[in-house]
N, C-alpha and C positions, 0 to 999 in steps of 0.2 A: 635712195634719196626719198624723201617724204614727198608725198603728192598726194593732191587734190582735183578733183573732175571738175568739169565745167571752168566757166570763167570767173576770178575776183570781182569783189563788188565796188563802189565809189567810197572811200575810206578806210579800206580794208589797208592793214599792215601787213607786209610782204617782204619772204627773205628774195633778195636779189643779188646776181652775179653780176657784173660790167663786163660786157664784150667787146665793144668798142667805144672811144671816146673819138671826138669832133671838135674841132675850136669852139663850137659855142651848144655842145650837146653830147650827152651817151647814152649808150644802147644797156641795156640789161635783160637777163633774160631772169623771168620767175620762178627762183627753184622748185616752188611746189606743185607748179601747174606747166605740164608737159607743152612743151612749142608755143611757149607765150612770152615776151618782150614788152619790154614798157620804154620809153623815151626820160631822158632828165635833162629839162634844159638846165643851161648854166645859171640861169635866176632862180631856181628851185635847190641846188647845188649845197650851199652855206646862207645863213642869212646875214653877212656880210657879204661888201663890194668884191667879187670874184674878178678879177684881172685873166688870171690863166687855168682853166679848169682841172688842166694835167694838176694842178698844185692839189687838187681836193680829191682826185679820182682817178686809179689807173685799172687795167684790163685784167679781171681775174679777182677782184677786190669784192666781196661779199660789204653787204649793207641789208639795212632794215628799212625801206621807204613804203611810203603811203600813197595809194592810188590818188588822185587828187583830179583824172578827167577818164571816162569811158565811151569812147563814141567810134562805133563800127570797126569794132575790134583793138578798135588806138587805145593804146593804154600810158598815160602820162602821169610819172612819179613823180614823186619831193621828197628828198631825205631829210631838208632843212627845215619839213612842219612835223619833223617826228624827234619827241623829247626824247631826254634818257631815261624815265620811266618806262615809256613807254618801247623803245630799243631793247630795256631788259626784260620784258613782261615778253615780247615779242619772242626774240635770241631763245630764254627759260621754255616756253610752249616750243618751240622748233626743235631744241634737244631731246625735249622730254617724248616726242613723237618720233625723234632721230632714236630712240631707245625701245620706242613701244613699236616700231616697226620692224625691228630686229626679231620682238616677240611674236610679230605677225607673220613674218617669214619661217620661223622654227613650226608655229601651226600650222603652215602649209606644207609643210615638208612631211609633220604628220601623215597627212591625208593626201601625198602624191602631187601637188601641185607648187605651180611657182609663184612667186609675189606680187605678179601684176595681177593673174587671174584671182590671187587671195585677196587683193582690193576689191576688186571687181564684185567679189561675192558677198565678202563682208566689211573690207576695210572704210571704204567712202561711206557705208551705212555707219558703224562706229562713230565716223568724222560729222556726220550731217546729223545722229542723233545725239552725242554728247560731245560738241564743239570741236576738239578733237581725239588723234587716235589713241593718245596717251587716255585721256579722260574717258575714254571709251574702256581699255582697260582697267580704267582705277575702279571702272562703274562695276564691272564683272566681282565686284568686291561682296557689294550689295545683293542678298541674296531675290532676284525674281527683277535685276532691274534690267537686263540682256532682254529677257523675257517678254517684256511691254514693252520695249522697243522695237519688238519684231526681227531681230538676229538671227538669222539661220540658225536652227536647233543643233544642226552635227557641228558648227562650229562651238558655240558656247560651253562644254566640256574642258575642250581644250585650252581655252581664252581663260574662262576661270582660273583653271591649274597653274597657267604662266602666271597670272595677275597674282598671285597668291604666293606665288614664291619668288617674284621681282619687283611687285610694286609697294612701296612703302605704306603699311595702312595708320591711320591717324588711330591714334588711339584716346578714346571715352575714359570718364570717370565719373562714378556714382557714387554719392555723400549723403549720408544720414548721419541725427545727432539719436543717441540714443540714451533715453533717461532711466536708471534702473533704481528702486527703491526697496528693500526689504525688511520687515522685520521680526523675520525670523532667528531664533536663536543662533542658525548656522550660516547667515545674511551675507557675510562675506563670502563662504564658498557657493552657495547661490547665484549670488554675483558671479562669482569665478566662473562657474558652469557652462551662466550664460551665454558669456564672453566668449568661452570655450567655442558653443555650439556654433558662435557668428564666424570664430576665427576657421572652423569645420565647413562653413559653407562658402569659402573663400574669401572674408570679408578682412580685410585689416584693421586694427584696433587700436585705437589711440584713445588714449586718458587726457580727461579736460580738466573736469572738478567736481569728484562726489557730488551729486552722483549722474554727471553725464562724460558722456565718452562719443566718440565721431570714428565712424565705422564708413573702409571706401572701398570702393572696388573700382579696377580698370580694367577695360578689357577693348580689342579692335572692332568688338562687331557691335553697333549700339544698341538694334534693337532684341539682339539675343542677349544680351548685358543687360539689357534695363528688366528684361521678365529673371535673369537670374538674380539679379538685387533686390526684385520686388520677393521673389519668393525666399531669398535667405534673410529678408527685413519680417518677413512672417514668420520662419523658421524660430526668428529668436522670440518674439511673441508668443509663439505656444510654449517653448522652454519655459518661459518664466510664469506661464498660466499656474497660481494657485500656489504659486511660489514666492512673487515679488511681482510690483507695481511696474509695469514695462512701457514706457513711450517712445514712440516712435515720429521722429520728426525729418521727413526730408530735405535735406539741403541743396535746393536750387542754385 
């Protein structure tokens, strides 16, 4: 089960279970934060006129509700000031940390230990420096950003490897318009050449309208992708040095 140290804050969204209901109140406990309960009165409930609460809420029922009072440990929820936006933004971040702690449990087993003490060492620091533990591994993507967070170094090895073959990476695209002009006798295959070399340095080749064409590249990692676009956008530049009129235009 996904957990968090310390206590939720005053507005904080929280998955909660119902333990008990009351004629005019239930109990819920905070799934992410070990031995913590929050109260729901029946006005907080639905924002309609509630008659019998059993109608909106029974024992064992998961919900998404919003802290709404913190005082000396009392923690008092509303589930009727939490949209559906906001229910699914919630739910989406819970599973996706219900995924990335599975990840977190296989690296501890790595290195001989169990899940709570793998919190302990690294998982709360993941949570507390990249909101959470799922974004914590999406981070390990980026190369050097573990690193300035301060992450235990024997973990980050490990965390990368998983991130990398479980977490979906976005992937970049880099767009330049490229104007070729020749005139030389053999101008066409010149052109062709060119093309050639861009197509040699990964770049895809699309025809627009003598004489420009739009050259792309995709790749997951942005900032190792934009030094290889910049340098196969030169690559073709020197090809065409003393050969043909070569511009180069980035598209933003």
């Amino acid at each position: 089960m996904v957990r968090r140290r310390g206590m939720p804050t005053q507005g904080e969204l929280v998955v909660c279970t119902i333990t008990k209901v009351n004629p005019n109140s239930a109990f819920a406990k905070l799934d992410e934060y070990d031995n913590k309960e929050g109260m729901i009165h029946i006005s907080e409930v639905s924002s309609g006129w509630v008659k019998d609460i059993r109608n909106h809420v029974r024992t064992g029922q998961q919900f998404i509700a919003k802290i709404t009072r913190l005082e000396n440990n009392n923690i008092s929820l509303s589930i009727k000031k939490v949209d559906k936006n906001q229910e699914n933004f919630k739910m989406k971040e819970y599973r996706l940390s219900q995924r990335a702690e599975k990840l977190l449990e296989i690296a501890a087993k790595q290195i001989g230990k169990d899940l709570p003490k793998a919190y302990e060492e690294v998982g709360y620091l993941l949570q507390e420096a990249f909101g959470s533990l799922y974004e914590g591994f999406k981070a390990a993507l980026t190369p050097g950003a573990l690193e300035k967070k301060g992450i235990p170094e024997k973990w980050i090895p490990m965390i990368k490897e998983l991130a990398e073959k479980n977490i979906e990476q976005k992937e970049f695209e880099f767009r330049a318009k490229i104007f070729i002009n020749s005139t030389k006798s053999d101008g066409i295959d010149v052109i062709k050449s060119i093309l050639a070399e861009a197509q040699k340095n990964g770049l895809q080749v699309h025809y627009i309208a003598a004489p420009e064409y739009l050259v792309k590249m995709k790749t997951k990692n942005a900032k190792k992708g934009e030094k290889e676009f910049n340098s196969a956008l030169e690559s073709i530049e020197k090809s065409g040095k003393g050969r043909a009129e070569v511009r180069v235009e980035v598209v933003r």
